[in-house]
N, C-alpha and C positions, 0 to 999 in steps of 0.2 A: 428572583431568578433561580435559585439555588432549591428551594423549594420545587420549581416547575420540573428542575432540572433531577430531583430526589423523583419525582411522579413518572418522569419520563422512562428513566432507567428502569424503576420499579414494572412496569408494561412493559417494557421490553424483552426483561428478563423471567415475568410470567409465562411468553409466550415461547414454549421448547420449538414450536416447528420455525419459526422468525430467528430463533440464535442457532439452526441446525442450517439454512438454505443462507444464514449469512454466512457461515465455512464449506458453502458447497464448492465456491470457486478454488477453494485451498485442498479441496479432494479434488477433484477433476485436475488439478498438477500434479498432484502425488500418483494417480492412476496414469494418467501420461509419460510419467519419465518413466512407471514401472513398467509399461505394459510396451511404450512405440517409440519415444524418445532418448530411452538413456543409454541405448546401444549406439545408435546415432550420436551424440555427443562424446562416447568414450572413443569410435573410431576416429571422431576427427583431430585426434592428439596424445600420440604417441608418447607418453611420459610418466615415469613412475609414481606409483599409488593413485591414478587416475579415478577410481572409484571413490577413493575420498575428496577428491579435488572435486567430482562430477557432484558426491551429493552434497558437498561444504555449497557450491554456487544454486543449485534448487534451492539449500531452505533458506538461505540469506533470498534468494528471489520468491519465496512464499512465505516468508515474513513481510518482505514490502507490502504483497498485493493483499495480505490479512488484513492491512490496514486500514485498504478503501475497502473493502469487501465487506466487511464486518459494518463499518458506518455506514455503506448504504443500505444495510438493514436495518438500522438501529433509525433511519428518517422514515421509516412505510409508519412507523405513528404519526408522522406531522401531518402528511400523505391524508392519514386516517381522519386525524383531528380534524381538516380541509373537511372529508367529505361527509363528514358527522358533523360539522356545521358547527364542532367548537370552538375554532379558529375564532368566531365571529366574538365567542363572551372574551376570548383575549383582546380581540381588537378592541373592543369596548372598554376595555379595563382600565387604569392608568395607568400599566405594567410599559415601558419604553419598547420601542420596536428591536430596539440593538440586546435588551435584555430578553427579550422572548425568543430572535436569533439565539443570543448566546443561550439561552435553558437547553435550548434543543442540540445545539452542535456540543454543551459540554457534556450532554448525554453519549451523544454518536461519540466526543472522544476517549469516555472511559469506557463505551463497549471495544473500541475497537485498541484501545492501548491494553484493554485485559485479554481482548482474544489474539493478539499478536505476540502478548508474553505467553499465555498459553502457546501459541506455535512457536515460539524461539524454543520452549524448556522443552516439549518435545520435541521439537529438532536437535538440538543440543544432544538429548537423551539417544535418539538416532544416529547420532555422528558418532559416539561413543561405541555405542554396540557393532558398530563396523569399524572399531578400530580407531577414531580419531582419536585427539586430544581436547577437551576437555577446556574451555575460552577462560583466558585467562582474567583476573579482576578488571583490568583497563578495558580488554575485550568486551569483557559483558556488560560497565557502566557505559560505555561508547554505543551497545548495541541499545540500552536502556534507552539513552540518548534519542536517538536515531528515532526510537521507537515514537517517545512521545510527541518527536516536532512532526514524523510522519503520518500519526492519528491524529494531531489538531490540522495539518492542512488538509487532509483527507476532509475531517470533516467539513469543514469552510467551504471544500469543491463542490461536497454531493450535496449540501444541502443550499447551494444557490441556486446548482439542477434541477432539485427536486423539488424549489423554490417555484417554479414553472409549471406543476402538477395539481390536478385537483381531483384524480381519481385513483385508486387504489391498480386498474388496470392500465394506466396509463406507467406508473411507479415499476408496475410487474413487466412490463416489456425493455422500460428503460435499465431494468437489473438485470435485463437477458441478457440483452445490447452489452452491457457493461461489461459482464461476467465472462463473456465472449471474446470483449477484446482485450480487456487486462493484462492479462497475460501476454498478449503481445505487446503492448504499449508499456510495457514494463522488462521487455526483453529478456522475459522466462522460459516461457516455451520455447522459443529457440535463441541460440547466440546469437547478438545484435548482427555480429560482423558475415551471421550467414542472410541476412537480410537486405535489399537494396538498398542504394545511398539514399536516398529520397524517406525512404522508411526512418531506416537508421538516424536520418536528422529528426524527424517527428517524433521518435523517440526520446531522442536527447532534450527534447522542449517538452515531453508529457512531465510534470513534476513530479509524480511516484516512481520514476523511473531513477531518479536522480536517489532518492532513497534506499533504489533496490542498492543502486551502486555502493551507494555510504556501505550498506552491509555487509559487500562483498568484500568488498576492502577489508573487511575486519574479521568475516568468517575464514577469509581465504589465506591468510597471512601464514598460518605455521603447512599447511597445504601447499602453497606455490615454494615457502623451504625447502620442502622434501621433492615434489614432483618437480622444479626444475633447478636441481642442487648441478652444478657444473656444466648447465648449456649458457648455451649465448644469451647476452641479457637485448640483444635483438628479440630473441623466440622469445622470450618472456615480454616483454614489452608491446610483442604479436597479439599473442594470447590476450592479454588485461584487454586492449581495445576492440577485440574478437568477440569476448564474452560481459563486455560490459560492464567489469571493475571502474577502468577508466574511459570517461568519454573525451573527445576532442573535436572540434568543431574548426573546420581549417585548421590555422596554427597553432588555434586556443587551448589550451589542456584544462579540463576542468581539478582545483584543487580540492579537499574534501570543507575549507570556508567557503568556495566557490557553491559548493548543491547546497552548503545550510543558509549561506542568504540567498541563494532565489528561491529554495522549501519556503523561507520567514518570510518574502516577501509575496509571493502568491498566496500564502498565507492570509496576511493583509488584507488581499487583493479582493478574494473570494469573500470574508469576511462585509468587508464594504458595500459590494455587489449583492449580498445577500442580504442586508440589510435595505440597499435602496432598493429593492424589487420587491421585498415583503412591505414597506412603507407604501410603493406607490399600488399594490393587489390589495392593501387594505380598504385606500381611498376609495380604489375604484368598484369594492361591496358595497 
């Protein structure tokens, strides 16, 4: 497995324009909040150092979507393998179905646990040059944290979806689709709370969503200090479920144990299902 999974990476990372259109969804944010959305977001809240507070919750919310973004680039090889008819010497092989799974999603998780530390450290480096402060040790092994349960369930997702493909154009449409909606199923592009309730619940159930949150929490901490130092811990409490810090569902309030087991458990979940769907596509070659 470990071997499959040394071959996989090593392809992935040959191929510059495959690890360039996997961070394309992470520029098309960054060109959005510059260019239509960050004026829009700084009007809607009135509170001091607001430009740090506005880009502290972007990169915490483009770091989550780094995570799926990146591994569903890192599966157009499985994709590939499918339609190059290699898939077939694996089936053949005695290599276990869960172990063939896992080669390929521990690929997709170190592409995308590397390109999501890459987008934290320059985000980091961004927040700084405009003044922030600089995430403290606890901050940044929480974001570490964060990082890697959110690149293994990522990968677990896309590749029981991509589990379903067997052309490389079929792969290319479903990354459009994706890359399209991410950002909203992840309540980046705009604050959850300016979105309808309906939404906002679909939201709260996508699991990367639940990851952007974990970050927020954690990039926003010395940011909502300063931006709401002596107002009402009402208007503070507004905001968190406005933009997505904290989610609640009815009465429920989600804790930050609350997103990492149901991250671990979907996790699981994806894992299983991708397993039984590559078992039963083998039979039926």
């Amino acid at each position: 497995m470990i071997n499959l999974m040394m071959r996989n990476c090593k392809i992935y990372f040959r191929q510059k324009s495959t690890v360039f259109f996997s961070l394309l969804g992470v520029l098309i944010i960054i060109i959005l909040y510059a260019v239509f959305l960050g004026d829009q977001f700084k009007s809607g809240f009135d509170v001091a150092e607001v430009d740090i507070l506005m880009y502290s919750w972007v990169i915490a919310g483009i770091v989550a979507v780094t995570s799926i973004t990146t591994t569903m680039g890192a599966f157009e090889l499985f994709v590939e393998d499918r339609a190059n008819h290699i898939s077939k010497d694996f089936n053949t092989s005695p290599i276990a179905q869960y172990k063939l799974v896992g080669s390929y999603i521990l690929c997709a998780f170190i592409v995308g646990s590397l390109m999501s530390f890459v987008a934290f450290i320059l985000g980091e480096a961004f927040l700084i040059s405009q003044g922030a402060t600089l995430l403290n040790l606890t901050g940044i092994i929480q974001t570490i944290g964060i990082i890697l349960i959110s690149s293994f369930m990522s990968s677990t997702m896309i590749f029981f979806i991509v589990s379903f493909f067997y052309s490389l154009s079929a792969m290319s449409t479903a990354s459009t689709i994706l890359g399209t909606l991410i950002g909203f199923l992840t309540g980046v592009y705009l604050p959850i709370g300016a979105l309808p309730n309906y939404v906002q619940t679909i939201i709260k159930f996508f699991p990367n969503a639940h990851s952007a949150a974990l970050l927020r929490q954690v990039f926003l901490v010395d940011p909502i200090k300063v931006s709401f130092n002596n107002l009402p811990i009402e208007y503070l409490n507004g905001f968190k479920e406005s933009v997505g810090v904290v989610f609640k569902i009815g009465d429920f309030t989600f804790e930050p144990i609350h997103h990492i087991v149901y991250m671990i458990a979907i996790t699981i979940i994806f894992f299983i299902l991708a397993v039984l769907n590559l078992s039963r596509t083998s039979k039926q070659k």
